[in-house]
C-alpha positions, 0 to 999 in steps of 0.5 A: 501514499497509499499501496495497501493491497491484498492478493488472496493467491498470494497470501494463501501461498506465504501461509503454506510456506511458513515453517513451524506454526500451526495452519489453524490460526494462519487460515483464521487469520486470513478468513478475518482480513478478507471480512474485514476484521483486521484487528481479529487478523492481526491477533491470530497472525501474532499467535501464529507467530514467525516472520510470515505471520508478523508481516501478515499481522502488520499487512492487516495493520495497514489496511487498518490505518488506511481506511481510518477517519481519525488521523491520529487513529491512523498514525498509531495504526500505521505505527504498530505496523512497522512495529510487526514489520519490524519483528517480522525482519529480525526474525528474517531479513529478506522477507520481502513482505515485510519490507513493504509493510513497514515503507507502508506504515511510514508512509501512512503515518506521513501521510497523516500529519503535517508536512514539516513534521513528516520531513523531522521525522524523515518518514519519507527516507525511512520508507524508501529504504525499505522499498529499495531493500524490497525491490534489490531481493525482487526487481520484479515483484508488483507490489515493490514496483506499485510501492515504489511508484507511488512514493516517488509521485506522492513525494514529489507531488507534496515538495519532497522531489528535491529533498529525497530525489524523488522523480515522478518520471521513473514512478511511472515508468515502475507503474507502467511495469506494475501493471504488466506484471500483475494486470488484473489486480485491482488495487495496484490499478487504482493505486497507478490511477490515483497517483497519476490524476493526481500528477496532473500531468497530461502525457499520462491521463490515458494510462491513468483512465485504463487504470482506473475502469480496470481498478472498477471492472475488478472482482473483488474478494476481500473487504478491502478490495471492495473497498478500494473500488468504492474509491475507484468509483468515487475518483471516476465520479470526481474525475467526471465533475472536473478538476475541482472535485478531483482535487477535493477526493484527492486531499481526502487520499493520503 
């Protein structure tokens, strides 16, 4: 369950807003996560300090976890995330970005163990609190939306449907709206591409293939959206060498 994301507007105006910090570190910050340092990112984020920093630090975390080969590598990353998160909360409770991190964090360290281990641990409940706390504060924010989606599909495609009451249906619904509401972020295109190929179902193939050549005609600006359409191209190739290979790119996707 993969929504990790960046919208370079978008952190530039959390930055602009935090009270209380220096803006050299926060722009430090920022510079290092769209080189793709993101370690570098999360220590200038922390120095920084404040809520808007801590959930940018864990933001950094995830991208981090997300890209990592090694999935204990992953897990740990995935976890100092919810960490930062976390410390992002207490410090402000409403703070939607914070929110977001943490479902992320949970879902990445999920997504990279065993599933009898994931639903011991209740990762998947744990994470759709945070989505709902997210989207109560913003029913209409696309990133909550694309979070939400993707973990009522990613769910409900690994077993866990009946378990936490995840209904692939409403995911793509909340999709459909994710991509009205943002529709030229790359990120939240091939996240709703992704998880809809890897639905199988047939209804949403067409939206699947718009999303994905819009994830592939996107200009990147960071390392991870460069990133993130090298796997879009990679699921486009997948998807034209049949189903089998679809599902091969597919297990390689948390």
């Amino acid at each position: 369950m993969r929504s990790v994301a960046a919208i370079s507007a978008f952190f530039l105006s959390v930055f602009s807003a935090a009270a209380g910090a220096d803006p050299a570190p926060r722009e430090a910050a920022y510079a290092l996560y769209a080189a793709g340092d993101y370690e570098g990112a999360v220590g200038a984020a922390k120095a920084a300090g404040g809520a808007d920093n801590l959930a940018f630090a864990a933001r950094a975390l995830n991208a981090e976890a997300y890209f990592a080969e090694d999935r204990k590598e992953a897990r740990r990353t995935a976890g100092r995330a919810v960490d930062a998160a976390q410390e992002a909360l207490e410090d402000d409770p409403g703070k939607i970005e914070a929110h977001l991190q943490a479902a992320i964090g949970y879902a990445l360290r999920g997504a990279n163990m065993g599933s009898a281990r994931v639903f011991l641990t209740n990762l998947p409940a744990r994470a759709r609190r945070h989505i709902d706390a997210a989207l109560a504060l913003d029913p209409d924010n696309p990133w909550a939306l694309s979070t939400s989606a993707a973990w009522r599909l990613e769910v409900y495609r690994r077993g866990g449907g009946s378990i936490y009451g995840a209904n692939p249906d409403e995911g793509y619904r909340e999709f459909i709206k994710a991509r009205a509401l943002a529709p030229d972020n790359m990120t939240i295109a091939y996240e709703c591409a992704l998880r809809l190929i890897a639905s199988g179902r047939d209804e949403w193939r067409k939206f699947a293939l718009d999303c994905l050549r819009a994830a592939r005609g996107g200009a990147p600006h960071t390392d991870f959206e460069r990133r993130i359409k090298a796997r879009a191209d990679a699921l486009a190739r997948a998807y034209r060498d049949g189903p089998e290979a679809v599902a091969a790119f597919v297990k390689t996707q948390p």
